[in-house]
C-alpha positions, 0 to 999 in steps of 0.5 A: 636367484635363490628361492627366499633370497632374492638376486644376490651378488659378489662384491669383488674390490681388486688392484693386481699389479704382480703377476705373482697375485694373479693366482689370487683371483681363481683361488679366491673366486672359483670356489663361490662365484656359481652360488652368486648371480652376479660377480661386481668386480671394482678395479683400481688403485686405492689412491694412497697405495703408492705404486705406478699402476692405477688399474690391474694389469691385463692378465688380471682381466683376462681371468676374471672375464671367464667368469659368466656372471661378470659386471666390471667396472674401472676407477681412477685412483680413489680412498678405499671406502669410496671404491667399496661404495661401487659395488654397493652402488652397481649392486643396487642398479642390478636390483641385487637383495644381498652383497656378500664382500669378498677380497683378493686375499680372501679363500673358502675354508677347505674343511668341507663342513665349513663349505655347506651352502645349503645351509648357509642360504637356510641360514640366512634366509632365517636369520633376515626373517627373524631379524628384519631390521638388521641389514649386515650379518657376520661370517666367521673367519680363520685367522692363520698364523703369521706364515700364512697371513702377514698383518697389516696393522689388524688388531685380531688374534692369529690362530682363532676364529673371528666374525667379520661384516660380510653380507649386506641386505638392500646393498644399494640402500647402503653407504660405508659412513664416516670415511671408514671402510668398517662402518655401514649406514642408510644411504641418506643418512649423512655424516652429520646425522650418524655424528649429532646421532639423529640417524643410528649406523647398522649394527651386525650381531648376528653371524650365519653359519653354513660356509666360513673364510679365511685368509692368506698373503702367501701369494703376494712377495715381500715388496708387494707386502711391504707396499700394502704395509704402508698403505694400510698404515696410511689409510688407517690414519686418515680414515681417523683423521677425517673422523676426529675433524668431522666430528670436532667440528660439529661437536665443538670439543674444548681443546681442538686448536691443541692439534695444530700439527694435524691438517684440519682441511679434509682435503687431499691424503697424507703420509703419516709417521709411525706416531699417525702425523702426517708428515706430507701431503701424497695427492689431492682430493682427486688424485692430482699433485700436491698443490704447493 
């Protein structure tokens, strides 16, 4: 627990299947996770990343049992924001005050000036002082060039500093919103009040300075890319499609019948082609076969 802080907490989302990846963990973890009581490592496949495994393979565990603040938990195969609200939900459990969001492919920038926890906590305590009613901050992210991180349909420039969503306040007052794994809201808001705008998502203009990331995909082969290339693609198409209906539905936009070719029952996950239509059904909503 840090003075001014409070109890604090990494949330960790991870799927190793290649023991290429398993360097991953340690490279990512080692340099953060002493500054953190507790390390909420969520374990499982994203449910439209299509590949045999559904959990991480052993070695993957045996590392990440070594670290002394380890609370793990595994999942079935479930969408991506529904795997993130884990770390949100054991957080609060644990009475955890801030979550920062961390992922496999995720490093502390090796400048030692961007490595200044010190001042990344006074900053940070500051910041919630000043700021009480925001309850997410950014940190700043290096962007490397294509030979070190191969996009996965980000819209960021390489080469250049980026602000991300990092840090949560009162992690367990929270939810992802909207089926979307960018967008934060109280959780008892629903996805109806965030729609008809009776309750407002939490908005991050603050960034807090002290420690900054990067990030690199050099780990990872072609084939394990390739895969994450298209489930990204996936994802990123039926977070929209889900969005649109929500929002049609209670909006009652003029015009919806026109989309006859996108599935209006938000249940199970797609394929999409490279114009975003589903083109067929991967599962249904709790991960069994199409039903025909």
């Amino acid at each position: 627990m840090i003075d001014g802080i409070g109890k604090t907490a990494i949330g960790y989302s991870y799927f190793i299947h290649d023991k290429k990846q398993l360097p991953e963990i340690e490279r990512g973890l080692d340099p953060l996770y002493k500054q953190f009581d507790y390390l909420i490592a969520v374990d499982g496949r994203y449910i439209n990343y299509e590949h045999p495994l559904d959990e991480s393979i052993s070695e993957a565990d045996k590392i990440l049992n070594k670290y002394p603040n380890l609370v793990m938990e595994k999942m079935k195969p479930t969408f991506q924001p529904y795997k993130r609200q884990r770390y949100f939900d054991i957080a609060g459990e644990l009475g955890v005050d801030w979550l920062m969001v961390w992922d496999t492919d995720d490093i502390i920038y090796p400048d030692p000036k961007y490595q200044n926890w010190k001042r990344f906590w006074k900053n940070l305590k500051l910041y919630a002082a000043r700021f009480p009613e925001y309850q997410i901050f950014k940190m700043k992210s290096w962007i490397p060039s294509a030979k070190e991180w191969r996009t996965a349909y980000n819209a960021v420039r390489a080469m250049t500093w980026n602000p991300y969503i990092r840090l949560h306040r009162n992690p367990g007052q929270q939810r992802y919103a909207l089926d979307c794994h960018w967008y934060f809201a109280p959780k008892d808001a629903t996805d109806e009040d965030l729609i008809l705008q009776k309750r407002g998502m939490y908005i991050a203009d603050q960034t807090i300075e002290g420690v900054r990331l990067t990030t690199n995909s050099a780990l990872r082969g072609e084939v394990q890319l390739d895969i994450r290339d298209n489930w990204a693609w996936n994802n990123d198409c039926e977070e929209k499609r889900r969005q649109f209906f929500k929002g049609t539905r209670l909006l009652h936009i003029d015009g919806q019948e026109k989309f006859t070719w996108l599935p209006k029952d938000i249940s199970g996950f797609y394929r999409y082609d490279w114009q975003g239509r589903p083109i067929s059904k991967i599962c249904e909503e709790d991960g069994s076969p199409p039903r025909t």
